[in-house]
SERO-878736 format. One record per residue (C-alpha): residue number from 0; residue in three letters; y, x, z. Coordinates in Angstrom, 2 decimals. Example, Ala and Ser with C-alpha at 12.3 -4.5 7.8 and 13.67 -1.06 7.14 Angstrom:
// SERO-878736
@seq=0; type=ALA; y=-4.50; x=12.30; z=7.80
@seq=1; type=SER; y=-1.06; x=13.67; z=7.14
***
This chain:
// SERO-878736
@seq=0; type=UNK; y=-9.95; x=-13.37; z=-18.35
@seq=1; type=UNK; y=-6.70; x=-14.67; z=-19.12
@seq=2; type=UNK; y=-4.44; x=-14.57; z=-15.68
@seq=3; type=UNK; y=-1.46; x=-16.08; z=-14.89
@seq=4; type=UNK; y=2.36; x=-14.00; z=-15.38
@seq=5; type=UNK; y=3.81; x=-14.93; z=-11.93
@seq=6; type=UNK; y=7.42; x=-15.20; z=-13.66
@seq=7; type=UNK; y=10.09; x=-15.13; z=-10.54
@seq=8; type=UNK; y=7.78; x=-14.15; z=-7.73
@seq=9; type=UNK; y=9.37; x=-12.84; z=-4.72
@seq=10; type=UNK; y=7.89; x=-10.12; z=-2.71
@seq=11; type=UNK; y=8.67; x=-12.24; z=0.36
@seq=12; type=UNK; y=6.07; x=-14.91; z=-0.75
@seq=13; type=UNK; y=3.18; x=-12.65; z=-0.32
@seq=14; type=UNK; y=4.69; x=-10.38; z=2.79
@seq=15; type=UNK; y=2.04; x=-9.90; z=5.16
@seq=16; type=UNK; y=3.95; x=-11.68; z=8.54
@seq=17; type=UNK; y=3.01; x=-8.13; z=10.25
@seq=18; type=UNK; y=4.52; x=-5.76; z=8.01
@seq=19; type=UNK; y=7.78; x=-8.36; z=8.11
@seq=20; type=UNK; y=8.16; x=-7.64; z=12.02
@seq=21; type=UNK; y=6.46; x=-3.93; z=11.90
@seq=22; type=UNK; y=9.53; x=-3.27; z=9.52
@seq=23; type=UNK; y=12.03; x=-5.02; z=11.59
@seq=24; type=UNK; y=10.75; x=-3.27; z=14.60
@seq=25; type=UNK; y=10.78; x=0.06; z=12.56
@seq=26; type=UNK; y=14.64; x=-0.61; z=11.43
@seq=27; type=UNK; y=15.88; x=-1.10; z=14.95
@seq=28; type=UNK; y=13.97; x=2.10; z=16.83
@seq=29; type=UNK; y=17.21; x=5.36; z=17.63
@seq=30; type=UNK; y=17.27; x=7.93; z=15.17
@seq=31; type=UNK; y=16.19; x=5.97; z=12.04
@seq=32; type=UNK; y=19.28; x=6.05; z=10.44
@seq=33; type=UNK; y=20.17; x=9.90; z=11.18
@seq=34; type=UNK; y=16.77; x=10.56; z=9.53
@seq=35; type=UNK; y=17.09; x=8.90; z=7.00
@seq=36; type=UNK; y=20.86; x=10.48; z=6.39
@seq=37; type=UNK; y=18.65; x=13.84; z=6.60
@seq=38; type=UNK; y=16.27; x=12.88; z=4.19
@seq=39; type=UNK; y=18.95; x=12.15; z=1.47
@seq=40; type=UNK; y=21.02; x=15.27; z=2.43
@seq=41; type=UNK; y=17.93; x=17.38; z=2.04
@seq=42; type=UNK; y=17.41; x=16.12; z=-1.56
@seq=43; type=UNK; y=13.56; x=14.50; z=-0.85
@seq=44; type=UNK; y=13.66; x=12.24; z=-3.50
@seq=45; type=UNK; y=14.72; x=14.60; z=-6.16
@seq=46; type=UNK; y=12.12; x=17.07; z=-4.71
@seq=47; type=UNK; y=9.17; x=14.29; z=-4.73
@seq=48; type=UNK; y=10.14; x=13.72; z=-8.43
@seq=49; type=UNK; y=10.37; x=17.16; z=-9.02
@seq=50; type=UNK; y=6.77; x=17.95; z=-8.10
@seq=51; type=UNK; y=5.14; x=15.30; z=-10.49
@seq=52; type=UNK; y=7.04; x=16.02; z=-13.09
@seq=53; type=UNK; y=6.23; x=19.73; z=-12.76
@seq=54; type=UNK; y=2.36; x=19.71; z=-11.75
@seq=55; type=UNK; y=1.00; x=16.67; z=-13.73
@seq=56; type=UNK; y=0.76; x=14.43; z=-16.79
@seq=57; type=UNK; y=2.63; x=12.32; z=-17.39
@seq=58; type=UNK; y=0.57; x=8.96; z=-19.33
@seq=59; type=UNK; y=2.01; x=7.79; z=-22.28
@seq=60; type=UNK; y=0.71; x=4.61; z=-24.12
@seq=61; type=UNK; y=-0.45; x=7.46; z=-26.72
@seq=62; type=UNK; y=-2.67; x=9.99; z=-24.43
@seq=63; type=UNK; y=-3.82; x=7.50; z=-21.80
@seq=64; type=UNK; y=-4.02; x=4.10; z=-22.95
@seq=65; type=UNK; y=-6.45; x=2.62; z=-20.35
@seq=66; type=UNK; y=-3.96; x=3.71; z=-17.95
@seq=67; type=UNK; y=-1.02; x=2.95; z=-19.33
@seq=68; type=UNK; y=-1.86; x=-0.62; z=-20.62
@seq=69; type=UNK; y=-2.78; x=-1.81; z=-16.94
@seq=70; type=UNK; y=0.27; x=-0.54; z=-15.64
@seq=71; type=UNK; y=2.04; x=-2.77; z=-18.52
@seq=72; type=UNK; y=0.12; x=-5.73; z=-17.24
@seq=73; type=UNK; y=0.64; x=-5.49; z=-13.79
@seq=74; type=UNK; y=4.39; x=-5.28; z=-13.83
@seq=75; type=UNK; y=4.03; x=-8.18; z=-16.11
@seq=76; type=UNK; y=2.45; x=-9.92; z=-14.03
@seq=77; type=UNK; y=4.03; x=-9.42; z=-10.47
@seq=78; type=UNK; y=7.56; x=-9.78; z=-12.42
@seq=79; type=UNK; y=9.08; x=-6.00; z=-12.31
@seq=80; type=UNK; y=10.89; x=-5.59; z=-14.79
@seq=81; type=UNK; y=11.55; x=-1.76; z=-14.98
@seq=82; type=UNK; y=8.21; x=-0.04; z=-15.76
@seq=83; type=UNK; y=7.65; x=3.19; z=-13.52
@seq=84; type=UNK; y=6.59; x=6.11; z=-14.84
@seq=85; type=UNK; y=2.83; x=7.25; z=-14.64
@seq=86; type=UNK; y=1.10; x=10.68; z=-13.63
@seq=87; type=UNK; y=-2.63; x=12.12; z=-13.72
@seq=88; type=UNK; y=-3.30; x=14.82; z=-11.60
@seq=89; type=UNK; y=-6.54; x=16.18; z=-10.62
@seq=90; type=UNK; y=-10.07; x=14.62; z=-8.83
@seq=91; type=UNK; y=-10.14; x=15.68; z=-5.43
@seq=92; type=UNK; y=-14.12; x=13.61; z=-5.13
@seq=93; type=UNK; y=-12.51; x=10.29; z=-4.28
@seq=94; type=UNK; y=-10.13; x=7.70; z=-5.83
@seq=95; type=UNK; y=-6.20; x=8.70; z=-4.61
@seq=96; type=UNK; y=-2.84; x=7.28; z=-6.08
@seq=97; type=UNK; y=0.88; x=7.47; z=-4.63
@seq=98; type=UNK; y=4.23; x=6.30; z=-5.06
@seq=99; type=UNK; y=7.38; x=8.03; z=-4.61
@seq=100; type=UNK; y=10.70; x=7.51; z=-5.72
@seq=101; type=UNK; y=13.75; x=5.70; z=-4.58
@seq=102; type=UNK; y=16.40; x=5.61; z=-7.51
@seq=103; type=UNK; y=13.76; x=6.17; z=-10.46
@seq=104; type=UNK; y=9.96; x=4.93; z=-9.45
@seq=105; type=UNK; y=6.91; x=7.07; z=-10.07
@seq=106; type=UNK; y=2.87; x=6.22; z=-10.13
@seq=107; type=UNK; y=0.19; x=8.66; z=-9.75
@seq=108; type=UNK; y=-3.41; x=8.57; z=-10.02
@seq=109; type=UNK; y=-5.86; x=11.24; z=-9.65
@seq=110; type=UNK; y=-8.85; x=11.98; z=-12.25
@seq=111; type=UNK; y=-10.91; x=10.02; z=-9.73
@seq=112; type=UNK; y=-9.57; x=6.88; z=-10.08
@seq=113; type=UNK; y=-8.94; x=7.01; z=-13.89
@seq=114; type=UNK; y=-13.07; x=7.31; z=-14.27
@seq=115; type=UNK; y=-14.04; x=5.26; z=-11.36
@seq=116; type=UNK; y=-12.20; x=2.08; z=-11.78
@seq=117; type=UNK; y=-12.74; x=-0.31; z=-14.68
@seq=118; type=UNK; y=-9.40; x=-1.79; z=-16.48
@seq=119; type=UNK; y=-9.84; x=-5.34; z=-13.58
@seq=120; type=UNK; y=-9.64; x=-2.98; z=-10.73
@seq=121; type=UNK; y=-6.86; x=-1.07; z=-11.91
@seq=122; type=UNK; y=-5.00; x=-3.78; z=-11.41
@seq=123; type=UNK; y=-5.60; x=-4.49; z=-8.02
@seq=124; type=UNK; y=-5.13; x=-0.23; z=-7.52
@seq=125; type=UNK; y=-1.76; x=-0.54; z=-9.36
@seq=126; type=UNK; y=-0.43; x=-3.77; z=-8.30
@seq=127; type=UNK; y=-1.04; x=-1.76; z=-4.91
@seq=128; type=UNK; y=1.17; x=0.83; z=-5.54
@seq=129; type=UNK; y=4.11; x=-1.57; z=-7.44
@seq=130; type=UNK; y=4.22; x=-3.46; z=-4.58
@seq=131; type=UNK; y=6.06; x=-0.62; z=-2.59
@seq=132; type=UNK; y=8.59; x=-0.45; z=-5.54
@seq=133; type=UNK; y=8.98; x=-4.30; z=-5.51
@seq=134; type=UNK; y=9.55; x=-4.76; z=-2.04
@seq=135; type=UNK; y=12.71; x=-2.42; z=-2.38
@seq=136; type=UNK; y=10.61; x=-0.09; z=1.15
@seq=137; type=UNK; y=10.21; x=2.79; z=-0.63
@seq=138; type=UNK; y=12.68; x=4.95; z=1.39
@seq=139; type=UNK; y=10.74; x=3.98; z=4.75
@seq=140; type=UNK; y=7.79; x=4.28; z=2.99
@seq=141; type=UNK; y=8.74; x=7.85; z=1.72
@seq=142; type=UNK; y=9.40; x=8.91; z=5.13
@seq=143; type=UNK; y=6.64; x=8.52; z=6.03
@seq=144; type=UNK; y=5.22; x=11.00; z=3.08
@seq=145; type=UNK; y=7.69; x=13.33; z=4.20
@seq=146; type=UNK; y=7.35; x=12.97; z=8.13
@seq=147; type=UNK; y=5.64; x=15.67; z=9.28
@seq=148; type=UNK; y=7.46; x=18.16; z=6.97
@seq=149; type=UNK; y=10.12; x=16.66; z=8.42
@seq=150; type=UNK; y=9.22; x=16.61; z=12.41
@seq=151; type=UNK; y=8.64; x=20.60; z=11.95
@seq=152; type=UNK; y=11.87; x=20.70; z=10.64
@seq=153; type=UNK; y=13.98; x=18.38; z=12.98
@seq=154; type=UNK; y=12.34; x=19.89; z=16.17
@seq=155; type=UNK; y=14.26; x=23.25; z=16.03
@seq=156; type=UNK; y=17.50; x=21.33; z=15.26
@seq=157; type=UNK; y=20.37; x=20.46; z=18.16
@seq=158; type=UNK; y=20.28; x=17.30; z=16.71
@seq=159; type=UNK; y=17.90; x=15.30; z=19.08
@seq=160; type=UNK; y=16.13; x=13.82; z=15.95
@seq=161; type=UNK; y=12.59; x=15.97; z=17.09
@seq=162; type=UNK; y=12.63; x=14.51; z=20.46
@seq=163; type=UNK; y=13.23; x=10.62; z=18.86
@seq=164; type=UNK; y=10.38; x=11.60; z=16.93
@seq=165; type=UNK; y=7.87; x=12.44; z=19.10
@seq=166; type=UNK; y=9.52; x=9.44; z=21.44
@seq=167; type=UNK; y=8.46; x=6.82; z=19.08
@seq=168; type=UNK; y=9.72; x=6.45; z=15.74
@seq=169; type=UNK; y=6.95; x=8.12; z=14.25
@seq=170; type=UNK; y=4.58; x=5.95; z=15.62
@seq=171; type=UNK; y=6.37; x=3.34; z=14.95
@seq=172; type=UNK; y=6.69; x=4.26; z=10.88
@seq=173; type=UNK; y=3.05; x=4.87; z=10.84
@seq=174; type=UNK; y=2.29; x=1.49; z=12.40
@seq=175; type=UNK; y=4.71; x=-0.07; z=9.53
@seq=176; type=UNK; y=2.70; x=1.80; z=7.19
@seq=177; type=UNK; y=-0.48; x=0.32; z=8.40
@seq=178; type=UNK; y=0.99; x=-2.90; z=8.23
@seq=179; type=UNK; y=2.71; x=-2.61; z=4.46
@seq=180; type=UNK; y=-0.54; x=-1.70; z=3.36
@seq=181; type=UNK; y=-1.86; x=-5.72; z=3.88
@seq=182; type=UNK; y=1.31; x=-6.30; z=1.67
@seq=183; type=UNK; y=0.30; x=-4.35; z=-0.88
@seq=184; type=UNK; y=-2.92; x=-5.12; z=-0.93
@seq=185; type=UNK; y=-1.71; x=-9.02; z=-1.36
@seq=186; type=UNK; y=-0.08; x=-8.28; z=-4.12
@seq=187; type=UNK; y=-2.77; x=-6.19; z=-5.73
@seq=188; type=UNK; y=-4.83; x=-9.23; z=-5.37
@seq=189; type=UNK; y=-2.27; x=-11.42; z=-7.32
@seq=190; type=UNK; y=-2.36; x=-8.83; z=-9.94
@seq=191; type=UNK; y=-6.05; x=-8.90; z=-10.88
@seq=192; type=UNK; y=-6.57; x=-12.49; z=-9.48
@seq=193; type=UNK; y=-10.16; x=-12.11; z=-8.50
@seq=194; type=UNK; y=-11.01; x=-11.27; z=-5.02
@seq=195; type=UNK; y=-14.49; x=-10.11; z=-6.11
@seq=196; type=UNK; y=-12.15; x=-7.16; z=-8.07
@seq=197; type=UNK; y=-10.51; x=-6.54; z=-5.35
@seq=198; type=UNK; y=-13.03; x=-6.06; z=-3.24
@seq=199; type=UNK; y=-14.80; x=-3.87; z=-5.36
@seq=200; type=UNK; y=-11.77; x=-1.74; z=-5.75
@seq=201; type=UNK; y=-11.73; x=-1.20; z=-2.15
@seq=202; type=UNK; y=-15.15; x=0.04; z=-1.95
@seq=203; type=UNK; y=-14.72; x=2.25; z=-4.68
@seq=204; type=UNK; y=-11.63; x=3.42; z=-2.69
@seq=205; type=UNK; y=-13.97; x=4.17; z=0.37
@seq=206; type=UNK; y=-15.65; x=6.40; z=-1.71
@seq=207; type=UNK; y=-18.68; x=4.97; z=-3.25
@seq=208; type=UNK; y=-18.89; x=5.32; z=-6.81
@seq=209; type=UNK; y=-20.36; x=2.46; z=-9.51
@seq=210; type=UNK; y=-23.81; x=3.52; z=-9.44
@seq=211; type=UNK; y=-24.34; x=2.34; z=-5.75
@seq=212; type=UNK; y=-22.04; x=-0.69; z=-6.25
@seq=213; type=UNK; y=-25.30; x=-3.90; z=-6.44
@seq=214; type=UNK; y=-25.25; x=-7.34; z=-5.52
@seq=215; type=UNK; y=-26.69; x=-6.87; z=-2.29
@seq=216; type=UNK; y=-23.61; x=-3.58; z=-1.18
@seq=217; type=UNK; y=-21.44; x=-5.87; z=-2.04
@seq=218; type=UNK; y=-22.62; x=-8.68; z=-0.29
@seq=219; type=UNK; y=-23.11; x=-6.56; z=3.21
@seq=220; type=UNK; y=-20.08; x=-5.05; z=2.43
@seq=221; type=UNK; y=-18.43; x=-8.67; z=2.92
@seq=222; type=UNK; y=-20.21; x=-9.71; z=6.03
@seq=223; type=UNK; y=-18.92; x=-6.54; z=7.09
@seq=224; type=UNK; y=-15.40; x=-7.43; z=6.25
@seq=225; type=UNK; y=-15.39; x=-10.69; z=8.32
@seq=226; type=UNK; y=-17.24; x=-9.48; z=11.66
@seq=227; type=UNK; y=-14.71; x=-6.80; z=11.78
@seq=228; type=UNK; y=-11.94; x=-9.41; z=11.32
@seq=229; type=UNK; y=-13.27; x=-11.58; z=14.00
@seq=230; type=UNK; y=-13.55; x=-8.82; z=16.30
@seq=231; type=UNK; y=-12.02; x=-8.41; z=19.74
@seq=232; type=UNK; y=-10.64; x=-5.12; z=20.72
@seq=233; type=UNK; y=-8.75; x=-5.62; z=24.01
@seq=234; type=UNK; y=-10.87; x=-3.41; z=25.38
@seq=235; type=UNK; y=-9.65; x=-0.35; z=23.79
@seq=236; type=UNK; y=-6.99; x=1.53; z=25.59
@seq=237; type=UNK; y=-3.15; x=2.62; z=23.82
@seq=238; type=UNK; y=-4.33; x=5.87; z=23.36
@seq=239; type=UNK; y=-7.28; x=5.07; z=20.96
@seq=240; type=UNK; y=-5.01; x=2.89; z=19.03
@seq=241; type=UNK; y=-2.61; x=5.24; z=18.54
@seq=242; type=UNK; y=-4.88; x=7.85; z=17.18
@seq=243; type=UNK; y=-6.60; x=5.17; z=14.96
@seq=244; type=UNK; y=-3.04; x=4.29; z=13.01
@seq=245; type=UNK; y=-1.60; x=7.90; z=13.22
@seq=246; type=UNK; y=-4.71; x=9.34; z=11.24
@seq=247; type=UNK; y=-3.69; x=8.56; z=7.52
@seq=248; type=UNK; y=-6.24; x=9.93; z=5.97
@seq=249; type=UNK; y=-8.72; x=6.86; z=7.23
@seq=250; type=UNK; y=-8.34; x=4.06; z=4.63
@seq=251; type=UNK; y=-9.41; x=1.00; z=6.31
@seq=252; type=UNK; y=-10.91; x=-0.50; z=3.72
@seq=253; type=UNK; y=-13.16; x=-3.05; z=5.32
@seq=254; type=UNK; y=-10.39; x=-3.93; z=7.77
@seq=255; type=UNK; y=-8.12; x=-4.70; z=4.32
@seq=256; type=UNK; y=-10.88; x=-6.82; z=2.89
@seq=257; type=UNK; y=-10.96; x=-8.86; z=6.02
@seq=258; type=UNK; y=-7.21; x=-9.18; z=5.49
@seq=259; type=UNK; y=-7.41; x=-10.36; z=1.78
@seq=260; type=UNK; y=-10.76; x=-12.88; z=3.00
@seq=261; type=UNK; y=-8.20; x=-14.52; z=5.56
@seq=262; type=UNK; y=-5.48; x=-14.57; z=3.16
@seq=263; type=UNK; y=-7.66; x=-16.48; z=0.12
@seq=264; type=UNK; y=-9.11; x=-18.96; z=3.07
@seq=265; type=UNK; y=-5.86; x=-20.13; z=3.82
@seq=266; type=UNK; y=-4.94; x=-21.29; z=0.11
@seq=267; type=UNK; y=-1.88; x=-19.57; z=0.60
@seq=268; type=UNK; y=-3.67; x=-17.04; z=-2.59
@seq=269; type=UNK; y=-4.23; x=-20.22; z=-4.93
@seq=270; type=UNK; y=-0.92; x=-21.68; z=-4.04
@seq=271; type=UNK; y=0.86; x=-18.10; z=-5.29
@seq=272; type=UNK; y=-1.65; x=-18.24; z=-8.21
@seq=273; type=UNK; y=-1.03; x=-21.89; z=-8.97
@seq=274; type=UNK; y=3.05; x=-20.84; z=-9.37
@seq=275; type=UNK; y=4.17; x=-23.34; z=-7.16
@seq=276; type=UNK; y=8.16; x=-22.79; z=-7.03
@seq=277; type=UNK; y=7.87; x=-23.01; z=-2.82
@seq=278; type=UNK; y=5.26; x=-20.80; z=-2.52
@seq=279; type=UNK; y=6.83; x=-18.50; z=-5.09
@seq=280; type=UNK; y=9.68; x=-17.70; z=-2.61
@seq=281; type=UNK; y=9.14; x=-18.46; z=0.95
@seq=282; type=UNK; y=7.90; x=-15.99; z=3.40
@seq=283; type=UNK; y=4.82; x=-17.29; z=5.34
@seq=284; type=UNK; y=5.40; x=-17.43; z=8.75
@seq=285; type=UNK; y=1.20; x=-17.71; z=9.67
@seq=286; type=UNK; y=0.32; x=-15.61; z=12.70
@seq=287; type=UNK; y=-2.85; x=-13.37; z=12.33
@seq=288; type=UNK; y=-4.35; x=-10.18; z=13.80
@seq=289; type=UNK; y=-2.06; x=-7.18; z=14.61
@seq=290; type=UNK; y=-3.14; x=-3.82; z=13.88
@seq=291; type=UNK; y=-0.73; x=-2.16; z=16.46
@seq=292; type=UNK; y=-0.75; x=-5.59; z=19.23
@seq=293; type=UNK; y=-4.38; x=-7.38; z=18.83
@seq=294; type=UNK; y=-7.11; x=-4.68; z=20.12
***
């Protein structure tokens, strides 16, 4: 499959419109910009850096190639320029990656990942994780890795920043993390430019391996996606929303899938795939379901 090099694509053009006001929302809530003063004073980005380069491998185009070469193409193809290094560490029984990173990018992928996912899927995984880089979010979203490291830290300060905290700003990073996730996921999709891929991907990311991955898995697996998009959850109160986007080890995979399904019905997909020079740079302003708003 030969896929389009989206040459000048801006990471506005395939923003999810809820990770756009999650993020503006986040920006504005008290104590965001002492903790982020913190975070830099305390040397977290050196530290994050630090523990890569220390406790994995790094991939080369020499030891790794089938890792290495889809991170080439992906970065081609979303239009980064500056290619971030790559890390393996070790299977933990499902598929896990991260970003960290502010001044100098890195990628990592766990064992499970490099032998579950086929070179089309890597894409999608990687274009996932570049998307955080492209954006220019990665010091909100490496708060968030940080965050409760930091709350246990903050509480016992005189600085208030425990008390902002616990009064909101972690809940609302978390709900910006849900959020930049759709993002992310959009531009995954525009790396491996088959929503079939994708989709697969996200399974696999759920935790079931090739060898249960038929026709008829996959199939459900859709249906699945787009009753749970067309769902009404008004019914559920704050507090079981709040413990649904505060638990980050849930992945949310069909939910996503419902997300990329809306996102190809629209054409707003093929009009970013066709490299149309609007579509290339204007934010979408479409309104859709809200994780944190439309239960």
């Amino acid at each position: 499959m030969t896929r389009k090099v989206l040459t000048g694509l801006n990471s506005q053009a395939y923003e999810h419109p809820f990770d756009r006001k999650a993020l503006a929302s986040l920006k504005n809530m008290p104590g965001v910009s002492p903790l982020l003063k913190k975070i830099n004073e305390y040397g977290i980005d050196r530290l994050l850096r630090l523990q890569s380069l220390g406790s994995e491998i790094r991939v080369t185009p020499n030891n790794f190639p089938q890792l290495h070469q889809p991170l080439v193409e992906t970065c081609q193809i979303l239009d980064v320029a500056n290619l971030p290094e790559m890390y393996l560490f070790r299977g933990t029984g499902h598929i896990n990656t991260y970003v960290v990173g502010v001044e100098k990018s890195i990628i990592g992928i766990n064992l499970d990942g490099m032998e579950w996912l086929n070179p089309e899927e890597l894409l999608f995984v990687l274009g996932h994780e570049v998307a955080r880089i492209k954006s220019q979010h990665m010091i909100y979203h490496q708060m968030a890795i940080v965050m409760p490291a930091l709350k246990n830290l903050l509480s016992s300060t005189t600085l208030g920043l425990g008390g902002l905290i616990a009064g909101g700003l972690e809940l609302a990073l978390y709900n910006w993390l849900m959020m930049a996730r759709f993002t992310a996921d959009r531009a995954g999709l525009l790396a491996c430019q088959d929503i079939d891929v994708a989709t697969t991907a996200l399974i696999k990311l759920a935790g079931l391996p090739e060898e249960y991955l038929t026709t008829s898995v996959i199939d459900d697996f859709v249906v699945q996606a787009r009753e749970f998009a067309a769902n009404d959850f008004d019914s559920l109160d704050q507090v079981t929303k709040i413990l649904s986007y505060t638990e980050t080890r849930l992945s949310w995979v069909v939910m996503r899938v419902g997300e990329l399904l809306k996102w190809v019905d629209s054409g707003e997909y093929d009009n970013l795939i066709q490299h149309k020079e609007k579509d290339l740079n204007t934010p979408e302003e479409k309104e859709g379901w809200n994780f944190l708003t439309s239960w």
